[in-house]
C-alpha positions as CSV (number, residue, x, y, z in Angstrom):
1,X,81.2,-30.1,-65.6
2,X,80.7,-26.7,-64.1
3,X,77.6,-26.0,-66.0
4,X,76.1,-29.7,-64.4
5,X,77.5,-28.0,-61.2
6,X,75.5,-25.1,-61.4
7,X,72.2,-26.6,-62.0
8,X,72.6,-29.1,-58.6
9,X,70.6,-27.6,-55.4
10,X,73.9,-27.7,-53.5
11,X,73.4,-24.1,-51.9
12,X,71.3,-22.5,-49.1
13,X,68.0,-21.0,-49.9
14,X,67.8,-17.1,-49.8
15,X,66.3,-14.9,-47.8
16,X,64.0,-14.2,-50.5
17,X,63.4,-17.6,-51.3
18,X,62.2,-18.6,-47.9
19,X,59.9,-15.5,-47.5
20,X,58.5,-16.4,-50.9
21,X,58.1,-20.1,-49.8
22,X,56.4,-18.7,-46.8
23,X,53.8,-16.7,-48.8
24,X,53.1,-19.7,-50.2
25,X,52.6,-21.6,-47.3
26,X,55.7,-23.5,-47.4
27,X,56.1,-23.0,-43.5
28,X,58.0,-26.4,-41.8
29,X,55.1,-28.1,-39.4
30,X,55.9,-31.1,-37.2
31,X,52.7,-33.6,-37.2
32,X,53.8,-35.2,-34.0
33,X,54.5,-31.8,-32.0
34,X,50.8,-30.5,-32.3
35,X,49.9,-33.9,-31.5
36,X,51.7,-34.3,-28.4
37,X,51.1,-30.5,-27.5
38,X,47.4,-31.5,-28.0
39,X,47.2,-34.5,-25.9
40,X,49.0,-33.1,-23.2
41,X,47.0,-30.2,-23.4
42,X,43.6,-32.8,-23.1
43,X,45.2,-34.9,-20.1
44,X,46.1,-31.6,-17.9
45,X,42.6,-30.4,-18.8
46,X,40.7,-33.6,-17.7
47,X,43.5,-34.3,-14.7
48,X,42.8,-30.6,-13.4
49,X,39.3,-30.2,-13.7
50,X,37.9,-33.8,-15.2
51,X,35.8,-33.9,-11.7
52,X,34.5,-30.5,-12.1
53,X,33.2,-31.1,-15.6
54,X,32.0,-35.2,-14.5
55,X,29.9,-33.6,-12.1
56,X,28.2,-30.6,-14.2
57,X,27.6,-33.0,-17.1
58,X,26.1,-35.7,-14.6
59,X,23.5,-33.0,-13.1
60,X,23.1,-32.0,-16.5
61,X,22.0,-35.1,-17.8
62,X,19.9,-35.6,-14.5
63,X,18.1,-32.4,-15.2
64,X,17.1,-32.9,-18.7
65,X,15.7,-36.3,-18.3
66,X,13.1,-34.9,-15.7
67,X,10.2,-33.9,-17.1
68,X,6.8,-32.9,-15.6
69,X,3.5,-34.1,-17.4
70,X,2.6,-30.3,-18.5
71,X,6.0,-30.4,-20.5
72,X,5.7,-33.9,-22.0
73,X,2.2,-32.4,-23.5
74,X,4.0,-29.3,-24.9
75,X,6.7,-30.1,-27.3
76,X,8.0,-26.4,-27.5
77,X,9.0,-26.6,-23.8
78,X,11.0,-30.0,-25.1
79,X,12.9,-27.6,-27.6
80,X,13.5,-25.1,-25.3
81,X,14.8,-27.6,-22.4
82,X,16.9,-28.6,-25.3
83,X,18.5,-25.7,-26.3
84,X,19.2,-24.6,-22.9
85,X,21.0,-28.1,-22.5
86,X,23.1,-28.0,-25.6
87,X,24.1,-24.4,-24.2
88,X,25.1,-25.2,-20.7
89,X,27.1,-28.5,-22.0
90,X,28.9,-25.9,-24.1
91,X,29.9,-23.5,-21.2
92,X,30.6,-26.9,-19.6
93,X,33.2,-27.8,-21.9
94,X,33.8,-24.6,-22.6
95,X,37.5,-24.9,-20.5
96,X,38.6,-27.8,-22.4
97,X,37.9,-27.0,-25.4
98,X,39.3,-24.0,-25.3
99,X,42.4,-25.5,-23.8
100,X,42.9,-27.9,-26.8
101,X,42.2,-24.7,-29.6
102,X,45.0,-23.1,-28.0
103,X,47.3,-25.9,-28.0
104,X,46.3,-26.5,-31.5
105,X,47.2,-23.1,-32.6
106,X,50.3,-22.1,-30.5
107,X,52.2,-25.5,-31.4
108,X,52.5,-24.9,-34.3
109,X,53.8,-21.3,-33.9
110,X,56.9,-22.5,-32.2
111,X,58.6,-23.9,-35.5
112,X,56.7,-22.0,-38.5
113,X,55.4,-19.3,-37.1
114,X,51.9,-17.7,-38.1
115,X,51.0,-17.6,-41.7
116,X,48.0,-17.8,-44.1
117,X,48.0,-18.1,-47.5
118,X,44.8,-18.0,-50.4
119,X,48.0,-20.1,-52.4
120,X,47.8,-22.8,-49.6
121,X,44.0,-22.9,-50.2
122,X,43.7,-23.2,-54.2
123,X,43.9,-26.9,-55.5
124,X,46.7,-28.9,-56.4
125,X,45.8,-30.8,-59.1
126,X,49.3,-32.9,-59.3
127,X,48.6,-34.2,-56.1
128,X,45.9,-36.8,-58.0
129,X,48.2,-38.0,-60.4
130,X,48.7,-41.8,-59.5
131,X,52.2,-42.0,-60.8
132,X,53.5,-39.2,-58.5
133,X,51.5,-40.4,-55.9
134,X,52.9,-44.0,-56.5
135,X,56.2,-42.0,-56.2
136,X,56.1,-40.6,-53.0
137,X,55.4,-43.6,-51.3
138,X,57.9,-45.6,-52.3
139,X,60.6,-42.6,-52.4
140,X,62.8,-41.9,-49.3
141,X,60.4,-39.5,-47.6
142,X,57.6,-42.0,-47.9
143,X,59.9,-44.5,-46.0
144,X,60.6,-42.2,-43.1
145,X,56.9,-41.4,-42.5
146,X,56.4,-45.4,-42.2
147,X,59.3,-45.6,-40.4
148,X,57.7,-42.4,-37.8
149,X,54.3,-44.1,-38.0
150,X,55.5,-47.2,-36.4
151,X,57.1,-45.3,-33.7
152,X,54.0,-43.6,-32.9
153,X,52.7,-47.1,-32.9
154,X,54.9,-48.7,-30.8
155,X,55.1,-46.0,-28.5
156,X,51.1,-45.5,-27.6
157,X,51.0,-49.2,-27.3
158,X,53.6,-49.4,-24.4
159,X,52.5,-46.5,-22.5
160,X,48.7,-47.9,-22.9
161,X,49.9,-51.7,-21.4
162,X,51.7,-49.7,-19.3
163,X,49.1,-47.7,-17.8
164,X,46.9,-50.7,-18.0
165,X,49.3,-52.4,-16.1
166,X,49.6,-50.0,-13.3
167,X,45.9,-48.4,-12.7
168,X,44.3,-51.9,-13.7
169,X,42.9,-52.1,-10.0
170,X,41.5,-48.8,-9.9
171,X,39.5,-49.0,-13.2
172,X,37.9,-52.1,-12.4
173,X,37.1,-50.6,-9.2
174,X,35.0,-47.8,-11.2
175,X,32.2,-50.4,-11.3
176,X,31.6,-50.4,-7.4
177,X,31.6,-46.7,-7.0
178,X,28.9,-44.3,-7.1
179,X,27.4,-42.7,-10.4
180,X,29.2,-39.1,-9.7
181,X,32.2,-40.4,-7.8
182,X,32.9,-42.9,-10.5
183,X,32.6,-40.4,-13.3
184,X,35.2,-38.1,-11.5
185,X,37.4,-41.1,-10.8
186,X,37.3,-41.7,-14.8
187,X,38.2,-38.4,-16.3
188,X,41.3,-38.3,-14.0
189,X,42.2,-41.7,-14.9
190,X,42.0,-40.7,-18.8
191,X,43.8,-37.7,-18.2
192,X,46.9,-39.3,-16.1
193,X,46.7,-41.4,-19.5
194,X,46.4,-38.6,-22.0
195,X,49.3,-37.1,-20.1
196,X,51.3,-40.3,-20.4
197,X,50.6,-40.7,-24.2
198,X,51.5,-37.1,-24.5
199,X,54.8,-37.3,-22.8
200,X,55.7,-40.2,-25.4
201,X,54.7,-38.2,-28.4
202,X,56.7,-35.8,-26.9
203,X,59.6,-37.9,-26.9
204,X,59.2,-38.8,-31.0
205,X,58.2,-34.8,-31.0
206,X,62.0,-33.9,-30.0
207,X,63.4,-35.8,-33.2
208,X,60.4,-35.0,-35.6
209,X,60.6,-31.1,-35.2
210,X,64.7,-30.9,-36.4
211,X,63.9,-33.1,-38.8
212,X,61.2,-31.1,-40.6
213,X,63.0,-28.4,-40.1
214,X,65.8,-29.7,-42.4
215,X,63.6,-31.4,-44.7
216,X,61.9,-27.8,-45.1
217,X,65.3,-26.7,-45.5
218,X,66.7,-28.8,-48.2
219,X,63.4,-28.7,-50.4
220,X,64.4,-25.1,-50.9
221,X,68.2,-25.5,-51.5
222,X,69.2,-23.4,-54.8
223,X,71.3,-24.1,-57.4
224,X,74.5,-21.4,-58.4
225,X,72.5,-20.5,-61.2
226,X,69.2,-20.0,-59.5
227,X,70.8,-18.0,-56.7
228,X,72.4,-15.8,-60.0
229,X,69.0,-15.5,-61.3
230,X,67.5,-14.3,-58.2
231,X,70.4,-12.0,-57.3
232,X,69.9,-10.5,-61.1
233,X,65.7,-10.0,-60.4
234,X,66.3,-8.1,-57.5
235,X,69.0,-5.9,-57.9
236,X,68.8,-5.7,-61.4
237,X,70.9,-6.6,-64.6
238,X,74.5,-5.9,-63.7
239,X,75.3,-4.0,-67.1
240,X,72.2,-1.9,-66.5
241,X,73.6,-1.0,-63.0
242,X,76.5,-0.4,-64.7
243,X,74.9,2.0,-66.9
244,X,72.7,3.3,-64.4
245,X,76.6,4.4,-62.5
246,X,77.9,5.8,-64.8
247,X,75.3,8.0,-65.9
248,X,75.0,9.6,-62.1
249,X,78.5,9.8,-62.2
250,X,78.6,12.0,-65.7
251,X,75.8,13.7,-64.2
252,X,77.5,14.9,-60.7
253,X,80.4,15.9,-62.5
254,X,78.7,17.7,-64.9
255,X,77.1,19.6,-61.7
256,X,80.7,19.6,-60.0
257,X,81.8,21.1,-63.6
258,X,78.8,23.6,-63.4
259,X,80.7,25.0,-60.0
260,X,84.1,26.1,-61.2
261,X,83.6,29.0,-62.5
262,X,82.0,30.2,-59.3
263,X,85.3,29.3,-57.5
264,X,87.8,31.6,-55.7
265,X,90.9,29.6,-56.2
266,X,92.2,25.9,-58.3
267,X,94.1,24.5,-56.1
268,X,96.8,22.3,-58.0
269,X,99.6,19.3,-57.8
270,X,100.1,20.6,-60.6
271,X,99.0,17.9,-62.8
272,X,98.0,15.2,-61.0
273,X,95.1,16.8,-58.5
274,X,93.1,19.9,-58.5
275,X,90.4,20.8,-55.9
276,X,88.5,24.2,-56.3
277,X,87.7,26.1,-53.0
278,X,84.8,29.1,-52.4
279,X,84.6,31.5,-49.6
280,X,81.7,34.0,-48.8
281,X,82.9,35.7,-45.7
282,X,79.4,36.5,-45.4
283,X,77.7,33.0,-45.4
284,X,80.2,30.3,-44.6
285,X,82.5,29.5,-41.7
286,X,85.2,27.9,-43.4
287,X,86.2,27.8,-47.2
288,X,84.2,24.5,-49.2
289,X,85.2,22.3,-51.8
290,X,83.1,22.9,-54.1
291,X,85.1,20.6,-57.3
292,X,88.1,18.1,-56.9
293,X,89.6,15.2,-59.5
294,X,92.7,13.9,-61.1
295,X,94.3,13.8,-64.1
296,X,91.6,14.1,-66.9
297,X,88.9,15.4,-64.5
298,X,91.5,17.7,-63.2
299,X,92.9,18.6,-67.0
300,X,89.4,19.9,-67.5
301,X,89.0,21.2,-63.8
302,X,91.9,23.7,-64.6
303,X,90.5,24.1,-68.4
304,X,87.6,25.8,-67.5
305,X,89.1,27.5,-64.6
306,X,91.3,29.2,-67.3
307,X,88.3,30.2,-69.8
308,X,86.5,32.0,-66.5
309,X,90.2,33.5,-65.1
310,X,89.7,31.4,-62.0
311,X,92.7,31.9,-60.5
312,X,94.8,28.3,-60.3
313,X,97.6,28.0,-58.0
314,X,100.0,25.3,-57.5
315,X,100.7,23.6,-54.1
316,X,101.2,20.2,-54.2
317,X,101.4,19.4,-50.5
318,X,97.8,21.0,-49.9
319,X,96.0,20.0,-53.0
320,X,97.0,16.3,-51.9
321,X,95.4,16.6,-49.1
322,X,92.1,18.6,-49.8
323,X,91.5,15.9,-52.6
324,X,92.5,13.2,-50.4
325,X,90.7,14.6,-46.8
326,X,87.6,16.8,-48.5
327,X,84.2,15.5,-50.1
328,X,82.3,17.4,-52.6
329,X,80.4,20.0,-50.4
330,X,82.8,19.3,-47.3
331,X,84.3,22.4,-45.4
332,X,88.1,22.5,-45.1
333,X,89.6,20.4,-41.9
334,X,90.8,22.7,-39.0
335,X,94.3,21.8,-39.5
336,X,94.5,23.2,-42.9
337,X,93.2,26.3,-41.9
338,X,96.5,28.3,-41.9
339,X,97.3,26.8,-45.4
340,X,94.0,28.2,-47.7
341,X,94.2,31.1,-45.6
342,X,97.5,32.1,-47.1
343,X,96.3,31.1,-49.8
344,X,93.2,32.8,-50.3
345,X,95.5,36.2,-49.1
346,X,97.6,35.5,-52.0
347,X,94.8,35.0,-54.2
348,X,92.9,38.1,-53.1
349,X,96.3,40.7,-52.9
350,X,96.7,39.4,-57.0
351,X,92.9,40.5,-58.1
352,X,93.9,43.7,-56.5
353,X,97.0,43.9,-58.2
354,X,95.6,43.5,-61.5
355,X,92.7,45.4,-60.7
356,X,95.3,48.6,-59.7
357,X,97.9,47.5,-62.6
358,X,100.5,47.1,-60.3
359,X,103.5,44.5,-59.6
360,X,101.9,40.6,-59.2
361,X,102.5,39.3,-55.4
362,X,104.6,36.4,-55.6
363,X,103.3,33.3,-54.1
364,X,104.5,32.3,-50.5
365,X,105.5,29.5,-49.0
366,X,102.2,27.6,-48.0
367,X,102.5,26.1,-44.5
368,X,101.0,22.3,-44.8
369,X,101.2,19.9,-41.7
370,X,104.0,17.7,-42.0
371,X,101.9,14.5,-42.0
372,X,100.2,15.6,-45.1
């Protein structure tokens, strides 16, 4: 039961899983967003400057069907008159056209955001099998795009009867108007009724975008096992991290090992800890730790302390706390200053005892902070 467990998509997608869905192209897109962004977009355009753009067109179209005689007998002048028509309809249209690119860009932005992808582009060659075509019609997803179909439907048909119903008057007054005045009157009647077809796609728009969005969703749900998969591609095998650990760990104690003999002092519990502390007067402002452990790191901390005559010194109270308050490299805290500088006065008055011959200091009572 656990293994059928694992293999159900019952979990999130990753991180990784939707950045790789999204180099795919596997973005979530609403249909019915960019279309109600883009006849919105057409509406306001006509609405706001459909009289503008009636009347340009209309002394367009007056200008290119004059001709003279001279340029009825040359057909290059036709050409020409032509081309220069086609371009000044363009920077006619320019403005609306231009308004409907960018709606047709930036809707899509809001949900997805931009991508491109040479994956999007290749063919899909399962997409022309019948049987999985037959499939997606009749599956759940096929159903709801019926189902959103005739909504689009039902909507454009009641704002059209609607419109219809209200402005009937003034289209059938277009006939009686004048060429240019009628034209104007037009455009602003198709864009008050672009503007009203938008505002219902709108309307489907509002429950078509959180609905991609979770169908986007839960076609990239994971199963456990997937999700361990992933987890084991990216960050690696766990033994070999494992490995990998411990071999950085045998390596910086090896290096910490490397630093005992250069010590001034073995600080000790006496079994349990030992921390190993360097001073150069000359180069550093506070005594460092320069190797700590317990039990069998610090067994062979005092070992080869011994084999070099580092001298090792038992304090319990301050070896706790250097191993428990000190890093590898760190200086020694301020409030155990007092402490490893009796200390190191004990440790330097014995090299000079042994160096002279004489009587061996005995060790005094090291001064630790009570909370330590």
């Amino acid at each position: 039961m656990s293994d059928l467990y694992d293999q159900e998509k019952t979990e999130s997608p990753t991180q990784k899983r939707l950045e790789d869905a999204r180099r795919r192209g596997q973005v979530p897109r609403s249909r019915d967003l960019s279309a109600a962004a883009v006849t919105l977009a057409g509406g306001l355009g006509l609405y706001g400057v459909g009289q503008l753009l009636g009347g340009r067109m209309l002394s367009l179209m007056r200008q290119s069907m004059s001709f003279t005689r001279d340029e009825l007998l040359q057909p290059e002048r036709m050409l020409d008159n032509l081309g220069d028509a086609a371009l000044q309809a363009a920077l006619g249209t320019a403005p609306l056209l231009g308004l409907l690119l960018a709606a047709a860009l930036l809707a899509p932005l809001l949900i997805g955001g931009w991508t491109f992808s040479s994956t999007a582009l290749a063919p899909d060659w399962q997409r022309l099998d019948p049987v999985a075509g037959m499939g997606r019609v009749f599956s759940a997803r096929g159903l709801l795009e019926v189902l959103k179909s005739l909504a689009r439907f039902t909507v454009v048909a009641l704002v059209a009867v609607l419109v219809l119903r209200h402005d009937f008057n003034a289209y059938t007054a277009l006939g009686s108007q004048s060429v240019r005045t009628g034209i104007a009157q037009a455009l602003s009647l198709c864009g008050e009724a672009f503007i009203l077809f938008g505002g219902g796609l709108a309307l489907i728009a509002l429950v078509d975008v959180p609905l991609s969005l979770w169908q986007h969703t839960r076609s990239l749900r994971m199963s456990r096992q997937e999700i361990r998969q992933e987890a084991k591609e990216t960050d690696g095998n766990p033994e070999v991290r494992s490995r990998i650990r411990r071999v950085q760990q045998e390596m910086s104690r090896r290096r910490m090992m490397e630093e005992v003999p250069r010590a001034d002092v073995i600080v000790t519990n006496p079994t349990h800890y030992a921390v190993a502390l360097r001073y150069d007067e000359q180069r550093m402002r506070a005594p460092i730790v320069v190797a700590k452990g317990a039990d069998l790191v610090a067994l062979q901390i005092r070992r080869i302390a011994g084999l070099h005559s580092v001298p090792i010194v038992e304090a319990p109270p301050l070896a706790r706390a250097l191993h428990a308050g000190c890093a590898l490299g760190d200086e020694v805290p301020a409030r155990l200053y007092a402490a490893v500088a009796q200390l190191l006065t004990h440790v330097y008055q014995l090299r000079t005892a042994r160096r002279r011959g004489g009587p061996l200091p005995e060790l005094p009572h090291i001064e630790t902070p009570a909370d330590l």
